[in-house]
ROLO-674693 format. One line per 10 residues: number of its first residue (from 1); their letters; for each residue z, y, x of C-alpha. Coordinates in nm, 3 decimals. Example, Ala and Ser with C-alpha at 12.3 -4.5 7.8 and 13.67 -1.06 7.14 Angstrom:
BEGIN
1> AS> 0.780 -0.450 1.230 | 0.714 -0.106 1.367
END
This chain:
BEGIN
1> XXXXXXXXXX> 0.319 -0.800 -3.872 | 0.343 -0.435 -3.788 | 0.579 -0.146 -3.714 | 0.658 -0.130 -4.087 | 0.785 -0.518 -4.059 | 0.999 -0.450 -3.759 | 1.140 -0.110 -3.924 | 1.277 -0.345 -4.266 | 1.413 -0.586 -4.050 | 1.614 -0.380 -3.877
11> XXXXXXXXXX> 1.681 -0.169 -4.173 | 1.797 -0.483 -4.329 | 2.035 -0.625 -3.997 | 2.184 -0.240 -4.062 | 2.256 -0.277 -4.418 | 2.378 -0.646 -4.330 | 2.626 -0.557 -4.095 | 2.794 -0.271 -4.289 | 2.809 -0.511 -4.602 | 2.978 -0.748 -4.403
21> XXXXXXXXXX> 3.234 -0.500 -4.290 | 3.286 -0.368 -4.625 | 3.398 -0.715 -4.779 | 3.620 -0.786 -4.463 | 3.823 -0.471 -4.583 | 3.807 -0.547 -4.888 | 3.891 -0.965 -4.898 | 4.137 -0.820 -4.627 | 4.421 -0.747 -4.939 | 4.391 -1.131 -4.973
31> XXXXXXXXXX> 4.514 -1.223 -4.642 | 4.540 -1.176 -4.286 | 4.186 -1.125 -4.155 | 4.140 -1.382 -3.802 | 3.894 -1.131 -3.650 | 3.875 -0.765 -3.673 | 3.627 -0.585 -3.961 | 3.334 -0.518 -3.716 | 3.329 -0.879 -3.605 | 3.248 -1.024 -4.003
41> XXXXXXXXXX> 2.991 -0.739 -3.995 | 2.811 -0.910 -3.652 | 2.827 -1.238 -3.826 | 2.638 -1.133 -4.121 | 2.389 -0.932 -3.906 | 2.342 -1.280 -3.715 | 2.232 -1.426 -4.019 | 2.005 -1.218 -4.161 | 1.849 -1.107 -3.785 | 1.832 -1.447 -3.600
51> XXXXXXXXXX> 1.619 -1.697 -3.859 | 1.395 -1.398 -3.897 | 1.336 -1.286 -3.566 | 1.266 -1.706 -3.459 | 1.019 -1.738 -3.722 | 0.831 -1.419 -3.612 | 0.819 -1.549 -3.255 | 0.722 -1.854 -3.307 | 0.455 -1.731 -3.555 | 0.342 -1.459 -3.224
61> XXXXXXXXXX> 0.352 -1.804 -3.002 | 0.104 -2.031 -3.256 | -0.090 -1.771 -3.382 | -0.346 -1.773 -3.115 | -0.406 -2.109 -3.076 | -0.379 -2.179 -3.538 | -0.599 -1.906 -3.548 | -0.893 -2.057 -3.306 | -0.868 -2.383 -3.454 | -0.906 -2.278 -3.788
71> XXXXXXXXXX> -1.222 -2.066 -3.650 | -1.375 -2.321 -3.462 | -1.375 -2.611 -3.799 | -1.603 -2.322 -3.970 | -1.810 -2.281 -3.704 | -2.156 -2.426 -3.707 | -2.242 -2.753 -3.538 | -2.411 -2.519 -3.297 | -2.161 -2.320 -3.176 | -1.897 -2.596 -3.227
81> XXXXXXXXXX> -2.063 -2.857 -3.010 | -2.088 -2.606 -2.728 | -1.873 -2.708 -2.371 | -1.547 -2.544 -2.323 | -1.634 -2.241 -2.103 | -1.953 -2.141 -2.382 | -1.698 -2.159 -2.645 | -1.422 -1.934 -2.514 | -1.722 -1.643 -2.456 | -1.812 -1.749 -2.810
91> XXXXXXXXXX> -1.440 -1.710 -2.940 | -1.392 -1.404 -2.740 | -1.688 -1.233 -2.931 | -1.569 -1.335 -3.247 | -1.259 -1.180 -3.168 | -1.433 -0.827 -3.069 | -1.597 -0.850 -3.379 | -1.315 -0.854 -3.549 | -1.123 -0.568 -3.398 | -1.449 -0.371 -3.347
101> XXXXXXXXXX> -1.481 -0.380 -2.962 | -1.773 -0.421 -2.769 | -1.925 -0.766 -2.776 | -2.148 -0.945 -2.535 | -2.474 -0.928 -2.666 | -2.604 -0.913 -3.029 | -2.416 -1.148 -3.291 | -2.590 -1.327 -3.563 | -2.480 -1.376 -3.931 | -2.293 -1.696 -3.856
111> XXXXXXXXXX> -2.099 -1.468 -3.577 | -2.024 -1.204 -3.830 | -1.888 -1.431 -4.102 | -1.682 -1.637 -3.823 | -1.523 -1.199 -3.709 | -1.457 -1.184 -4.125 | -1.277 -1.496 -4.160 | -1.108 -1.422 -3.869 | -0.978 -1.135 -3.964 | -0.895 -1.211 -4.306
121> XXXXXXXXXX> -0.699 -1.500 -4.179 | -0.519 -1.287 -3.956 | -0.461 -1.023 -4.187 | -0.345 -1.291 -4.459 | -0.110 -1.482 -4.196 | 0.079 -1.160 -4.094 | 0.151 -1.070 -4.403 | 0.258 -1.425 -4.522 | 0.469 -1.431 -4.250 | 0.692 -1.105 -4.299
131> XXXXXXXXXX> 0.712 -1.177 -4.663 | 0.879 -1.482 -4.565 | 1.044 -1.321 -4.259 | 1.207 -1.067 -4.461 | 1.295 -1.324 -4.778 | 1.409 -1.489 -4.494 | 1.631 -1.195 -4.365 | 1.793 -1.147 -4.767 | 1.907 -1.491 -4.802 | 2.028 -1.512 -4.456
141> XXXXXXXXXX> 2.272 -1.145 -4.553 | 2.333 -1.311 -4.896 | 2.447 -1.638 -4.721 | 2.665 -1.450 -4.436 | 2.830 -1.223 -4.701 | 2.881 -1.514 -4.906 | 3.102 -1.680 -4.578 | 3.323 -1.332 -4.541 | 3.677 -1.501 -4.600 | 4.014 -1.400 -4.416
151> XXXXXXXXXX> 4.035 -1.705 -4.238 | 3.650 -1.709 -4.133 | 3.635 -1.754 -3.730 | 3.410 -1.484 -3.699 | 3.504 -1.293 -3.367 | 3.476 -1.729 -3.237 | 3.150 -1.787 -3.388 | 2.964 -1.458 -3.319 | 3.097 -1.444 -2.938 | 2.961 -1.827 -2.902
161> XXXXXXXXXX> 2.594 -1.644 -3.069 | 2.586 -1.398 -2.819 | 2.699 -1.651 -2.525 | 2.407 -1.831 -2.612 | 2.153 -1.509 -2.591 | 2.282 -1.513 -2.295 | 2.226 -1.847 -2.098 | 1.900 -1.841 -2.280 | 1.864 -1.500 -2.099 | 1.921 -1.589 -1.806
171> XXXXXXXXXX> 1.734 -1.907 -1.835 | 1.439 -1.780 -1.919 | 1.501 -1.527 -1.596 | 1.535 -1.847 -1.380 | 1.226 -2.002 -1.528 | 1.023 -1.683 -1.459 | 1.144 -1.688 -1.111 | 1.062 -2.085 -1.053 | 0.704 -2.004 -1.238 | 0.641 -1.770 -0.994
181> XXXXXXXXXX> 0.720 -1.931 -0.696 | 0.535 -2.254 -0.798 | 0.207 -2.092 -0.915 | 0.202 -1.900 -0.546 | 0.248 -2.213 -0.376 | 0.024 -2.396 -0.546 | -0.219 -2.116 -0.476 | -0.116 -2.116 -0.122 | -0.159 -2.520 -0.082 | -0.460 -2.518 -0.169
191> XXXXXXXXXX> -0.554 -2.273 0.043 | -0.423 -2.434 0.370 | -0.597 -2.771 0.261 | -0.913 -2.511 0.336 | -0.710 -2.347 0.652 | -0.575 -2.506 0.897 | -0.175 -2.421 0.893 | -0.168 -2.320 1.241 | -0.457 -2.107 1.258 | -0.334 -1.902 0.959
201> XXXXXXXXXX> 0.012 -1.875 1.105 | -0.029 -1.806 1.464 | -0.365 -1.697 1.441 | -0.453 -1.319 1.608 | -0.778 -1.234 1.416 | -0.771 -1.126 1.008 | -1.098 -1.142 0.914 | -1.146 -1.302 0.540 | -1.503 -1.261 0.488 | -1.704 -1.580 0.390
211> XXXXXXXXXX> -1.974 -1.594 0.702 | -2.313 -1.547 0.584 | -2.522 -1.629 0.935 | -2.415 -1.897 1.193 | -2.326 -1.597 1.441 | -2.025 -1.432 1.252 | -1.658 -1.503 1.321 | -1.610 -1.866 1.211 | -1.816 -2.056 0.927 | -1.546 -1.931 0.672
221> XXXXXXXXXX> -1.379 -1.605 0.825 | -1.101 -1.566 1.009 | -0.733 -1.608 0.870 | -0.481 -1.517 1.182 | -0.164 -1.343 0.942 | -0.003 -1.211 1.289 | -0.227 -0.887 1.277 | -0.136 -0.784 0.860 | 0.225 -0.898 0.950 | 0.217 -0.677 1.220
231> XXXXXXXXXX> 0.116 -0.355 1.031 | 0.323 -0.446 0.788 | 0.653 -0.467 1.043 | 0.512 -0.160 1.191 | 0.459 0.081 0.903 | 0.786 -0.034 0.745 | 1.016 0.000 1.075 | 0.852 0.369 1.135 | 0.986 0.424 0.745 | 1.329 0.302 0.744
241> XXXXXXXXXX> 1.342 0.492 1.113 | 1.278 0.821 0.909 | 1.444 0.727 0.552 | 1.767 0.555 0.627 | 1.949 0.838 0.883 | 1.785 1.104 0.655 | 1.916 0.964 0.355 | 2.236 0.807 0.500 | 2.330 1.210 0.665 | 2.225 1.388 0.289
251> XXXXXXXXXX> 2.435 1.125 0.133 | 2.731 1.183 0.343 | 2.689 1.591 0.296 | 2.636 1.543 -0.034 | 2.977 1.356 -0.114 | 3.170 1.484 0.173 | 3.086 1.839 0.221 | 2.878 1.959 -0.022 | 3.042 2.201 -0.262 | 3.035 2.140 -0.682
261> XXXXXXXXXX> 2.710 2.404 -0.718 | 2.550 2.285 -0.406 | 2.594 1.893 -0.470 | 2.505 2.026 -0.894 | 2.139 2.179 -0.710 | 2.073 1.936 -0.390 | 2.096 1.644 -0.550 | 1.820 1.644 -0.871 | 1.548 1.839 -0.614 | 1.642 1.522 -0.355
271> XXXXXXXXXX> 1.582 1.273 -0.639 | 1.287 1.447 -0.786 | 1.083 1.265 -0.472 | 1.159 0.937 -0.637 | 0.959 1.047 -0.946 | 0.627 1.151 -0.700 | 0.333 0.876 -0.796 | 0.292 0.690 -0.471 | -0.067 0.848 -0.528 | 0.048 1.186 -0.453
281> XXXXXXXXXX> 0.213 1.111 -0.148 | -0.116 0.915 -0.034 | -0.291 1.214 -0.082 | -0.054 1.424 0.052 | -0.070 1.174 0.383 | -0.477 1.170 0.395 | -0.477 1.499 0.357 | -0.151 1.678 0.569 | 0.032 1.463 0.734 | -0.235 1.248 0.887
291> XXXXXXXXXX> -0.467 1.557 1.009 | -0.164 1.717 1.143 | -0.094 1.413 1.343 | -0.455 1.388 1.499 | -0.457 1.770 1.560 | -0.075 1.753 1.740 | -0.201 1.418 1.928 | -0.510 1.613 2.045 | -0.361 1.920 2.196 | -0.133 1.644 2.381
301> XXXXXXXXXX> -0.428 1.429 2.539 | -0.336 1.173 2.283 | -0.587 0.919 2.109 | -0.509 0.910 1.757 | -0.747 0.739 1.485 | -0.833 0.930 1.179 | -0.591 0.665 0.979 | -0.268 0.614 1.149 | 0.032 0.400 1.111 | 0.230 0.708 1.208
311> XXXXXXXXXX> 0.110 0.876 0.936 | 0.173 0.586 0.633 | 0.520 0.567 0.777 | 0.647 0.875 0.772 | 0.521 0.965 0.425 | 0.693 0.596 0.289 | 1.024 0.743 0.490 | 0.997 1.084 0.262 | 0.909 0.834 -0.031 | 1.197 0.595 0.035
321> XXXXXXXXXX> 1.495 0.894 0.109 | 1.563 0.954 -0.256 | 1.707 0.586 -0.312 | 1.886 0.514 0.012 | 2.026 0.866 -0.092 | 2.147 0.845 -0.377 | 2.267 0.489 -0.373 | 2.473 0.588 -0.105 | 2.585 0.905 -0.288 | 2.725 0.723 -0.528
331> XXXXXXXXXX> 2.858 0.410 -0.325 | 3.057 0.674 -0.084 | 3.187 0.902 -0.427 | 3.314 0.508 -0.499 | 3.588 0.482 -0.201 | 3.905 0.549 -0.312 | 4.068 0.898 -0.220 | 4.367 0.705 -0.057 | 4.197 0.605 0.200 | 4.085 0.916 0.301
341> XXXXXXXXXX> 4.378 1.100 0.206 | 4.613 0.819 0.407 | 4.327 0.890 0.712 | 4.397 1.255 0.724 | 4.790 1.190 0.666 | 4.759 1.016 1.030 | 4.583 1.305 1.192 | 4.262 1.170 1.178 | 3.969 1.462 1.137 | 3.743 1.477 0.845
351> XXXXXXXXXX> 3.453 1.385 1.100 | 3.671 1.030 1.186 | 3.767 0.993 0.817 | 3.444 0.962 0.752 | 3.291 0.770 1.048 | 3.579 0.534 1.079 | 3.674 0.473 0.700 | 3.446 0.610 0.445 | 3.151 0.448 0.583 | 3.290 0.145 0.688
361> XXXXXXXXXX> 3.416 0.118 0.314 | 3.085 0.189 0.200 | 2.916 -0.030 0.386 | 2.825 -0.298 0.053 | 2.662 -0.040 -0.115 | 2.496 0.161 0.163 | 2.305 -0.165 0.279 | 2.213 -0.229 -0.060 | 2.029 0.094 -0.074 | 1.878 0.027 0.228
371> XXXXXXXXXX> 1.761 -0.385 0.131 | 1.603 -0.151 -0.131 | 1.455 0.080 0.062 | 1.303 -0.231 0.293 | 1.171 -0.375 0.023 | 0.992 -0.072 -0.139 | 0.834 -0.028 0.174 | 0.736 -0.421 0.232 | 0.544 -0.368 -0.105 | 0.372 -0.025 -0.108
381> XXXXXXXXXX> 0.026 -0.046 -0.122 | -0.125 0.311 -0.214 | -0.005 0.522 0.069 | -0.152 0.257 0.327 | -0.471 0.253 0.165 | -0.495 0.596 0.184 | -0.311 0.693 0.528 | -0.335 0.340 0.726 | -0.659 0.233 0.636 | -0.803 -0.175 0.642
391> XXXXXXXXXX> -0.809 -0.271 0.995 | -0.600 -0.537 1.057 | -0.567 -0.451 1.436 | -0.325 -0.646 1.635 | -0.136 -0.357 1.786 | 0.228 -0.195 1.839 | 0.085 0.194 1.864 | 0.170 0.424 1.542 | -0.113 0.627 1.661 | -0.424 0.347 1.565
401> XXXXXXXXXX> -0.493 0.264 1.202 | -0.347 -0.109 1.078 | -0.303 -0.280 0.744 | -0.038 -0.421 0.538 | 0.019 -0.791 0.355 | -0.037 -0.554 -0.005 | -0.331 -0.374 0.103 | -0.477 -0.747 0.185 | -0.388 -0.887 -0.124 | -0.533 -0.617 -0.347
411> XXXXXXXXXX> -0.824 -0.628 -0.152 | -0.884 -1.009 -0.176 | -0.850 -0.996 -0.557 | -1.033 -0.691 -0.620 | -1.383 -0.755 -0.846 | -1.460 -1.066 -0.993 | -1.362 -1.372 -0.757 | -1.354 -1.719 -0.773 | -1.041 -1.923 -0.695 | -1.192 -2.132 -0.555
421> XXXXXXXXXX> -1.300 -1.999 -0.172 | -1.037 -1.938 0.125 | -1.087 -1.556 0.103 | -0.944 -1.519 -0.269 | -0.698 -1.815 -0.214 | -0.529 -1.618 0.113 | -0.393 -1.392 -0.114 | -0.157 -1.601 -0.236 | -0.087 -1.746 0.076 | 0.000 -1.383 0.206
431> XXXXXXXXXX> 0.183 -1.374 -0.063 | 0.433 -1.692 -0.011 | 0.476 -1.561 0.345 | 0.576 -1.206 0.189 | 0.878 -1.402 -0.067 | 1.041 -1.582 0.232 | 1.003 -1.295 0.470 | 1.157 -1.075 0.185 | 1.427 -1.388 0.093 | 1.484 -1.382 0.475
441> XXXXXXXXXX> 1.609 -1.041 0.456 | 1.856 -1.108 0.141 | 1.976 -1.341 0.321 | 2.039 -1.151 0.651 | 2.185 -0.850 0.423 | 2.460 -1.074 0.235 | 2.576 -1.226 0.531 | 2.640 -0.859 0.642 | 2.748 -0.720 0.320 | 3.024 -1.040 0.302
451> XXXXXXX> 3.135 -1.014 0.646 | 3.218 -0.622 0.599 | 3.367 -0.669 0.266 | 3.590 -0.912 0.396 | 3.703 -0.703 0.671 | 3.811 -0.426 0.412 | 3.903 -0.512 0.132
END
């Protein structure tokens, strides 16, 4: 199946729908239709699209595995009789073969033939599969045209469709979410069957390099979380110290004083920093912000490492402005003008308006932007590389360089690693501290959020 296949199915839920409509007008002389014209055409586009589209998914979900058994009966004894891992590498050459990647070393002719018959099969499948797709996809349209009657349910029957898409939707969401969860904490359980609980959780050293001679830090590394946590709090407080009055004050000009051209210019050059790669402003904090600091910290009899906290933070606070910004742009734009209006009508000033209704009013939407803002800075990784550093040093000064839970997890899983040693496996158990932390913090934010809301609405 290609673009081609996609393009004629579509084409032919198009064609489906306006035939449907067509015959509802026109069976419409005949009696009273129960559902409106555009309703009969949905039904018949559910009958030509939905049988198709299952088929093709569930021909994308068995190919794989169809495909690898049918390989593996052709296979010679030699190749065939080979342990699980050998296979796979086999499999996987075959498969490079057959779309003309690089392969692992040089194949033989039973190799080759296996990469033809691969590919043959695959090419044969796919189309096999949109033929029938597609006859599929014309009997379905001839079926739901057929069904076009004045007294057909069809608004019923095509709302109880889409209700369906729906919990399946959101099912599958839930599922993803649970999947998640459970493959971290299995990850993370098996990691504190290697680590003791205690020492990863109250531990003060981060250190997660498997000890080559008796004399190093532990026979397996050190795993004390309190010193990436730390960073971590650190870097993001200095951020949301910088983004959220920033962003909060430009919001609040924007919406409340800003005039039409002003607001019409501001606003796109504010939220143009949201479209920066967090690459550029790592660069821009190796190479700016975090000399300037040093230099400044200098001249002041200051100690200040190369790699600062100071330095991460404030470049995540420009990074993070843009969306505590303009969500709060929009969530103040939202109050209704009787409430400021009735402020004003009392004798209140624009300045009180604002501070003692607007905001208050806004105060849903303006923590949401923050939660946001937390959370983007709880999970950026670049900009510490670049401006924080690795250290994971146990320490409350901006000035000294630190490390964050993301840096620690992308540098545990970096390379080729087994899953199967303490240092790959705290990832994941940096990771499972990371979700409740950031769950924590919902949590904390709805309970604020409700109590407001309650108050004024």
């Amino acid at each position: 199946m290609n673009i081609g296949f996609f393009a004629a199915l579509i084409l032919l839920t198009a064609t489906s729908y306006l035939l449907g409509r067509k015959k509802a007008v026109r069976v419409s002389a005949y009696g009273r239709l129960h559902s409106r014209p555009n309703y009969y055409g949905a039904y018949v586009a559910l009958w030509c699209l939905l049988p198709a589209a299952l088929v093709a998914v569930l021909w994308i979900a068995l190919e794989p595995w169809l495909l690898t058994h049918l390989i593996v009966r052709e296979l010679p004894e030699s190749y065939s009789g080979l342990p699980p891992d050998r296979l796979g590498l086999v499999l996987n050459d075959i498969k490079n073969l057959a779309t003309g990647a690089m392969v692992s070393g040089e194949p033989d002719e039973a190799l080759r033939a296996a990469a033809d018959h691969y590919r043959s099969l695959k090419s044969l499948g796919s189309a096999a599969v949109a033929v029938g797709c597609l006859s599929l996809a014309v009997a379905g349209l001839a079926w739901g045209v057929r069904k076009v009657q004045p007294t057909l349910r069809a608004r019923n029957q095509v709302e109880r469709v889409v209700r369906a898409i729906l919990i399946v939707s959101s099912t599958l969401a839930i599922f993803t979410t649970v999947g998640i969860v459970l493959s971290v904490l299995f990850e993370a359980v098996r990691f504190f069957r290697m680590v003791p609980p205690w020492e990863f959780f109250f531990g003060l050293k981060w250190s997660p390099q498997i000890a080559i001679r008796a004399d190093q830090v532990g026979a397996s590394g050190a795993f004390g979380m309190i010193p990436v946590f730390t960073g971590t709090l650190l870097i993001s407080a200095i951020a949301m110290g910088l983004a959220v009055p920033v962003g909060l004050f430009s919001a609040v000009y924007l919406s409340e004083y800003a005039s039409r051209p002003v607001r019409a210019v501001v606003k796109p050059l504010l939220e143009i920093l949201a479209g920066v790669p967090t690459v550029v402003y790592g660069f821009f904090a190796a190479l700016t912000v975090g000399p300037t600091i040093r230099q400044v910290g200098e001249r002041l009899g200051l100690e200040v490492a190369s790699e600062s906290a100071l330095a991460a933070g404030l470049v995540m606070g420009i990074m993070i402005i843009p969306f505590i910004s303009s969500l709060s742009d929009d969530v103040i734009n939202a109050v209704p003008q009787d409430l400021r209006d009735g402020s004003l009508a009392l004798g209140a000033t624009r300045a009180e308006t604002i501070r003692q209704v607007v905001l208050p009013a806004a105060l849903p939407g303006i923590m949401g932007g923050v939660l946001l803002g937390v959370s983007r800075a709880i999970g950026e990784t670049m900009i510490v590389v670049m401006a924080a550093g690795l250290s994971a040093n146990l320490t409350m000064n901006p000035l000294q360089a630190v490390t964050t839970v993301t840096v620690q997890i992308v540098t545990l899983l970096v390379g080729d690693q087994e899953f199967d040693s303490p240092k790959t496996l705290a990832a994941f158990a940096l990771g499972l501290v990371l979700f409740i932390v950031t769950l924590c913090l919902n949590v904390v934010a709805l309970v604020v959020v409700r109590r407001y809301r309650e108050q004024y609405e």
